[in-house]
ZAROFI-968343 format. One record per residue (C-alpha): x, y, z; residue in one letter. Coordinates in steps of 0.05 Angstrom, whole numbers, plus 5000, padded with zeros to 4 digits. Layout:
X	Y	Z	aa
X	Y	Z	A
...
REM end
This chain:
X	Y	Z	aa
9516	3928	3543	X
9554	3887	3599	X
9566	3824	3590	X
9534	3777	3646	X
9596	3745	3667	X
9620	3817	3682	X
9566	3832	3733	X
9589	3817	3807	X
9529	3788	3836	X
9529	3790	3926	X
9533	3728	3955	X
9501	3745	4020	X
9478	3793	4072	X
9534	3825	4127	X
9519	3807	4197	X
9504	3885	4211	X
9448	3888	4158	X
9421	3816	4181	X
9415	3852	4255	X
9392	3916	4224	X
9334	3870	4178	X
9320	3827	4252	X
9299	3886	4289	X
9264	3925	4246	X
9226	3854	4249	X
9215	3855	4316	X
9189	3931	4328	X
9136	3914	4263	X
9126	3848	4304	X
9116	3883	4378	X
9070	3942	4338	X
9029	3901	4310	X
9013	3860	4368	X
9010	3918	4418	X
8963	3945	4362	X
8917	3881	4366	X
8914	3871	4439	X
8954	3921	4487	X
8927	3899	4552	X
8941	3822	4539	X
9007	3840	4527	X
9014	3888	4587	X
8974	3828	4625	X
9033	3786	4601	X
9093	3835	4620	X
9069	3832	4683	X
9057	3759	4692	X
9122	3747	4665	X
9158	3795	4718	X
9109	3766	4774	X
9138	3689	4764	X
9213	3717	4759	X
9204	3750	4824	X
9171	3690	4863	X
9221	3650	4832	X
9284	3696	4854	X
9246	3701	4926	X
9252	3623	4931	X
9333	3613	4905	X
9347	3671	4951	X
9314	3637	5014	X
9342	3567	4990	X
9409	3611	4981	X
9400	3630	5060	X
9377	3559	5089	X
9434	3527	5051	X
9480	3572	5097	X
9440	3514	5155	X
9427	3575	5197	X
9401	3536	5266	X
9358	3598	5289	X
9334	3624	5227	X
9267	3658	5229	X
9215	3641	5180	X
9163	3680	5216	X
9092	3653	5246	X
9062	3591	5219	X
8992	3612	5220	X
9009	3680	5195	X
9000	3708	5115	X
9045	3755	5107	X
9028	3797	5037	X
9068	3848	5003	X
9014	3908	5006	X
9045	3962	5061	X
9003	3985	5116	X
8997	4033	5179	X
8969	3969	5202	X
9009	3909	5228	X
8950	3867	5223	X
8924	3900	5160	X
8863	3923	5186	X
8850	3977	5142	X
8844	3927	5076	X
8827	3874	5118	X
8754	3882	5086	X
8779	3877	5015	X
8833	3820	5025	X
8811	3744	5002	X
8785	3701	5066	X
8843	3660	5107	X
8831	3594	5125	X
8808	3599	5203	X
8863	3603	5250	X
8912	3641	5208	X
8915	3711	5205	X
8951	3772	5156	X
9013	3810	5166	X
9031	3880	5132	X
9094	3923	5137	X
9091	3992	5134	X
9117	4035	5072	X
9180	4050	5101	X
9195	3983	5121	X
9162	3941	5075	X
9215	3920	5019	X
9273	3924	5075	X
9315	3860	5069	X
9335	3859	5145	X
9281	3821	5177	X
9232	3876	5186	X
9206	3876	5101	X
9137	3843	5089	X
9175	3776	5087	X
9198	3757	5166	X
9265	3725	5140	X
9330	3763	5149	X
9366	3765	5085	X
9429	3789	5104	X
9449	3744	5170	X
9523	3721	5163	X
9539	3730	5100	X
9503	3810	5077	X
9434	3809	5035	X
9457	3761	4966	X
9439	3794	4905	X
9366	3825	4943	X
9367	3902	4947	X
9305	3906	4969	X
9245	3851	4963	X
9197	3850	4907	X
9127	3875	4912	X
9068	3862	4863	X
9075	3901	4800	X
8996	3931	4814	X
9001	3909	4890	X
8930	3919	4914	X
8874	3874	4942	X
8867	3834	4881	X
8942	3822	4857	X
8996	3814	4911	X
9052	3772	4931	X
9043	3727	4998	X
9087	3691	5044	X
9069	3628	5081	X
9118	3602	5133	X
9084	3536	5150	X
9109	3479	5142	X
9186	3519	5120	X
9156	3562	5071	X
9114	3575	5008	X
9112	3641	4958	X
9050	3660	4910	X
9039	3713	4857	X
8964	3723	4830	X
8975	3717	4758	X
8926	3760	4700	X
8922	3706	4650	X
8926	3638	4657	X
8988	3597	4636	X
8984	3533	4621	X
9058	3519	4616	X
9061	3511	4700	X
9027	3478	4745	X
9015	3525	4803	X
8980	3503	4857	X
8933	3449	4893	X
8870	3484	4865	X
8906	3468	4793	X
8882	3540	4775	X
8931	3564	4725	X
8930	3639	4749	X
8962	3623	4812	X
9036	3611	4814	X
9062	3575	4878	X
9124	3551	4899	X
9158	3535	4964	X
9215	3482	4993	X
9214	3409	4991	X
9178	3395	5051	X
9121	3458	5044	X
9058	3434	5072	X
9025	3457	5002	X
8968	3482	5044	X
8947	3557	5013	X
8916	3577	5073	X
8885	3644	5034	X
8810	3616	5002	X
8824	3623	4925	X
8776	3572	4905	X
8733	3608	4864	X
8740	3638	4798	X
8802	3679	4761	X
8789	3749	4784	X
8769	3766	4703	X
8757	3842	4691	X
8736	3878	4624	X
8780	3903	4577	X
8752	3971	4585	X
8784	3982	4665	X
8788	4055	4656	X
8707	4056	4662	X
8690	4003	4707	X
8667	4031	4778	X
8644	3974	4824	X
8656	3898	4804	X
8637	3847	4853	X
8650	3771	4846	X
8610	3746	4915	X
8671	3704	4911	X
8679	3667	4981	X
8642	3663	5043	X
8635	3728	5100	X
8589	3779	5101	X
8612	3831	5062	X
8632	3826	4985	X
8692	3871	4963	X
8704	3909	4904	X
8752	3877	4857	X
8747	3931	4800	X
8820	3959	4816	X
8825	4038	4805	X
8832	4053	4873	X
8757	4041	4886	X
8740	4015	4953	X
8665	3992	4946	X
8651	3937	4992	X
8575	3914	4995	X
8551	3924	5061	X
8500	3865	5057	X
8507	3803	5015	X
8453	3764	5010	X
8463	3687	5030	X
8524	3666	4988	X
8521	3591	4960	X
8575	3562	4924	X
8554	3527	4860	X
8589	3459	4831	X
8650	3494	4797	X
8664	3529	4855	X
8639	3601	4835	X
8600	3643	4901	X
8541	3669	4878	X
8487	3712	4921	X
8426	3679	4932	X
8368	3730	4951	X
8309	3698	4992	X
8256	3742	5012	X
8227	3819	5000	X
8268	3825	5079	X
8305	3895	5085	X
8367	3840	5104	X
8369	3813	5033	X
8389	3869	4992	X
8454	3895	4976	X
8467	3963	4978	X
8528	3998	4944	X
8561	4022	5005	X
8630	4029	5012	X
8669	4030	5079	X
8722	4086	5092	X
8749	4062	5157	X
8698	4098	5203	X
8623	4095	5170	X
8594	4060	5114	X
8577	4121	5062	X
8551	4121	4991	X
8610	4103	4939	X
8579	4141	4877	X
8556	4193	4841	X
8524	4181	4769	X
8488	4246	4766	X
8537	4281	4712	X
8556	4208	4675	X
8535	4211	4594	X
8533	4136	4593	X
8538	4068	4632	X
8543	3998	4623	X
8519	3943	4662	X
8547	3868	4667	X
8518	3814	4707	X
8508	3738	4710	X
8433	3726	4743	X
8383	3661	4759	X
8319	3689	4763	X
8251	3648	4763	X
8190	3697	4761	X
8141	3637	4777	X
8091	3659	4835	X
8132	3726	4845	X
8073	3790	4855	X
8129	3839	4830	X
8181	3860	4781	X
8251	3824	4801	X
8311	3882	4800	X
8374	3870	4776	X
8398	3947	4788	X
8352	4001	4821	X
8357	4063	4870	X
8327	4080	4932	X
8291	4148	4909	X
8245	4116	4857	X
8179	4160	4833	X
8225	4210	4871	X
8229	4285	4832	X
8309	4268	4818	X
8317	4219	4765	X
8326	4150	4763	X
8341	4084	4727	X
8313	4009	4752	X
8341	3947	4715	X
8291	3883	4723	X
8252	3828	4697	X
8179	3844	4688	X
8136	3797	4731	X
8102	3746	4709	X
8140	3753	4633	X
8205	3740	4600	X
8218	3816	4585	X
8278	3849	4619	X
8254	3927	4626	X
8285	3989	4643	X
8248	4046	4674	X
8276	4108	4670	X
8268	4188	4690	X
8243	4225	4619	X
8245	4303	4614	X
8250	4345	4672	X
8205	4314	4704	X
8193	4261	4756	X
8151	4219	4700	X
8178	4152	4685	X
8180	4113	4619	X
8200	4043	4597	X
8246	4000	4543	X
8234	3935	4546	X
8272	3875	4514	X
8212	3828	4503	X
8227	3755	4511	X
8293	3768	4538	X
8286	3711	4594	X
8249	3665	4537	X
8279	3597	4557	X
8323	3620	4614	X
8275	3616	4671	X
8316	3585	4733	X
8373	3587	4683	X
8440	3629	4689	X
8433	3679	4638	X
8489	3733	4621	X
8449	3798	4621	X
8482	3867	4595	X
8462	3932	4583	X
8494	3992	4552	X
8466	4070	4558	X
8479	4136	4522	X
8440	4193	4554	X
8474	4238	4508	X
8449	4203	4443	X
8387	4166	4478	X
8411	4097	4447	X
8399	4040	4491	X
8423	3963	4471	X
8406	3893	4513	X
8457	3840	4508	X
8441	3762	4522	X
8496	3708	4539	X
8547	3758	4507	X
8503	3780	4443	X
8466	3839	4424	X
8394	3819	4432	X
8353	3887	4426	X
8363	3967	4404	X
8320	4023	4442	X
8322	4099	4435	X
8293	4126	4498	X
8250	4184	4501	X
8303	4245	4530	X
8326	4198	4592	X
8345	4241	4664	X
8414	4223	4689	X
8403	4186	4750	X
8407	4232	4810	X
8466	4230	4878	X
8419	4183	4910	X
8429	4103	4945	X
8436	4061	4883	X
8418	3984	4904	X
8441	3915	4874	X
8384	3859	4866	X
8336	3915	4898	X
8299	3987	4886	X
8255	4025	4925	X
8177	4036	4901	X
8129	4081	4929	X
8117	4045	4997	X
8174	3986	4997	X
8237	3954	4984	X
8236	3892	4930	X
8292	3851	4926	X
8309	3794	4874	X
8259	3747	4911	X
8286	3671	4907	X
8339	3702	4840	X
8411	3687	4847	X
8465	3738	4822	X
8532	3713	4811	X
8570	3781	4791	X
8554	3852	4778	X
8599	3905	4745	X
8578	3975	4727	X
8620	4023	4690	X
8617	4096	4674	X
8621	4085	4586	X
8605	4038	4542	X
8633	3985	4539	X
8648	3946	4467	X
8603	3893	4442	X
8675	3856	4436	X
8694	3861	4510	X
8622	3839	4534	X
8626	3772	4486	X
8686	3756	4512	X
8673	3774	4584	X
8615	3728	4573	X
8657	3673	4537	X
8719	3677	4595	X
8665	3665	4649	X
8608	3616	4629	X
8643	3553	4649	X
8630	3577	4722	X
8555	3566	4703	X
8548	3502	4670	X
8556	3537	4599	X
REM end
């Protein structure tokens, strides 16, 4: 045996095996929370890169103006100019999907070969490399996604102010006048703090499940049409709206008045030329539906649709989304067989307690499997299997409307404050917390 005082006993750890212990750490560390969440912490990357750009954009033009340039060129004071390139000087072609500008001002684009230039002629006006070359800018940053809904923009008025459209909300800035903590702002000392793009309603919140969704529209502002903000490269603007209203938290909802042809919204999407029907969802196996609505059936002679078509009791099948009048059932008719018969699953008491109340109403479809599930306020409320459902034929699909036998019906005197559909199902998970990230906006 050997004796005790003979064993050497190690003292400590090298500084090589402390590094090699620290990052194995860190990889279990970023697994496990990519693992957990991956698209908070892609959210996050990109957040993170979206607030060091802005804030190299403003030392590099405080780099320039400390050079006291006397004829340096901010660029228009009543023009936006964004970082999404364009054919279009005035950005005409995504005019329609762009966030309303205070009246008076007016967008700028650059085109793709021009737009990150540093010279003068990139999406930001200023010339980064008078006197003294271009600092430490290559080129200017764009928008990691760089679309409609997240882009960089560029306010000379009043000297100049910068703003990224965050994912997630931060609470360790403050960011703007709004005090929405998705919107990082910053400018020089004597910016007018003015934010002359109209981001005074809600976060633009999506589902987790993006690959899916297909149309999601926020009514968010004021103008006539309402665009898609569901991202994928789908342009569906609505070609009627509705009267929009803005409610006390500052959320646009659609308010529909009347059975009129004028009050419903029709999923039409414009290409640049015509306004032309945006989808197909005759070969989809499943779909999900997500939408706030304010419906009171009082002294309404029909059912009040939520989702319908414009071929209903048509031979092609079909699928019509409402409350049943004079109840508190939500109902879907459907196509069954191969036939032009309908049949029904309806959610009874679904509305129980919620009449002229904002009520979170989801829906999730397999025609494959037949299984058909109701969700209220973000919880699963009711199960159906429905009796061999048709897949709903390449006809005019309608929001807040369908089309009987002899008419159009519209939500009559029903508000709808967002609408998303998605080809898949999407997670009982993602539709609590889609319900639980957007309630405030309705008094919840």
């Amino acid at each position: 045996m050997i004796p005790l005082n003979k064993i050497k006993r190690r003292k400590s750890f090298t500084l090589a095996e402390l590094m090699v212990v620290i990052v194995i750490f860190a990889i279990l560390s970023a697994i496990v929370i990519f693992t957990l969440n991956p698209m908070r912490l892609f959210d996050n990357v990109r957040d993170n890169r979206r607030i060091t750009d802005i804030t190299s954009l403003h030392k590099a033009i405080g780099f320039i103006e400390s050079w006291s340039i006397t004829d340096l060129n901010y660029g228009n004071p009543t023009t936006v100019y964004i970082s999404i390139p364009s054919d279009f000087p005035d950005c005409s072609d995504i005019l329609v999907d762009l966030p309303e500008l205070t009246p008076g001002y007016s967008y700028a684009c650059q085109t793709k070969a021009n737009y990150r230039k540093t010279n003068g002629d990139g999406w930001i006006p200023i010339d980064f490399q008078v006197n003294q070359g271009n600092y430490y800018l290559s080129s200017l940053p764009v928008d990691p996604e760089n679309n409609s809904d997240y882009f960089y923009a560029y306010f000379p008025g009043g000297s100049y102010e910068l703003m990224a459209i965050l994912r997630r909300e931060r609470i360790d800035i403050t960011i703007s006048e709004s005090e929405r903590k998705d919107i990082f702002l910053v400018g020089s000392p004597n910016r007018k703090n003015h934010m002359p793009i109209d981001l005074s309603g809600p976060a633009l919140l999506l589902p987790e499940n993006l690959a899916s969704l297909v149309a999601h529209w926020l009514f968010d502002g004021t103008g006539t049409d309402v665009p898609d903000h569901s991202g994928n490269g789908h342009r569906a603007t609505l070609m009627r709206s509705a009267q929009r209203e803005q409610l006390a938290s500052g959320k646009y909802v659609a308010y529909f008045r009347t059975a009129s042809d004028y009050d419903r919204i029709r999923a039409y999407y414009h290409d640049g030329s015509a306004w032309r029907q945006y989808y197909n969802m005759s070969g989809w196996d499943d779909l999900t539906i997500i939408s706030w609505v304010k419906i009171d059936d009082s002294g309404c002679s029909f059912d009040q649709p939520i989702f319908g078509e414009l071929n209903r009791y048509g031979a092609a099948g079909f699928i019509n989304l409402h409350r049943v009048n004079n109840s508190t059932s939500l109902r879907l008719r459907y196509t069954r067989g191969a036939a032009s018969t309908s049949n029904t699953a309806t959610a009874t008491g679904f509305f129980t307690n919620f009449d002229n109340e904002w009520i979170h109403v989801s829906i999730t479809l397999d025609f494959v499997t037949t299984e058909y599930k109701t969700y209220r306020n973000g919880v699963l409320f009711s199960e159906h299997s429905l009796t061999t459902p048709v897949r709903p034929a390449h006809t005019y699909k309608c929001i807040g409307c369908e089309h009987s036998a002899s008419s159009v019906r519209t939500l009559k005197n029903g508000y709808m404050g967002e609408f998303q559909l998605h080809n898949g199902i999407v997670s009982e998970e993602a539709i609590l917390n889609h319900y639980n990230e957007t309630k405030s906006y309705y008094g919840y």
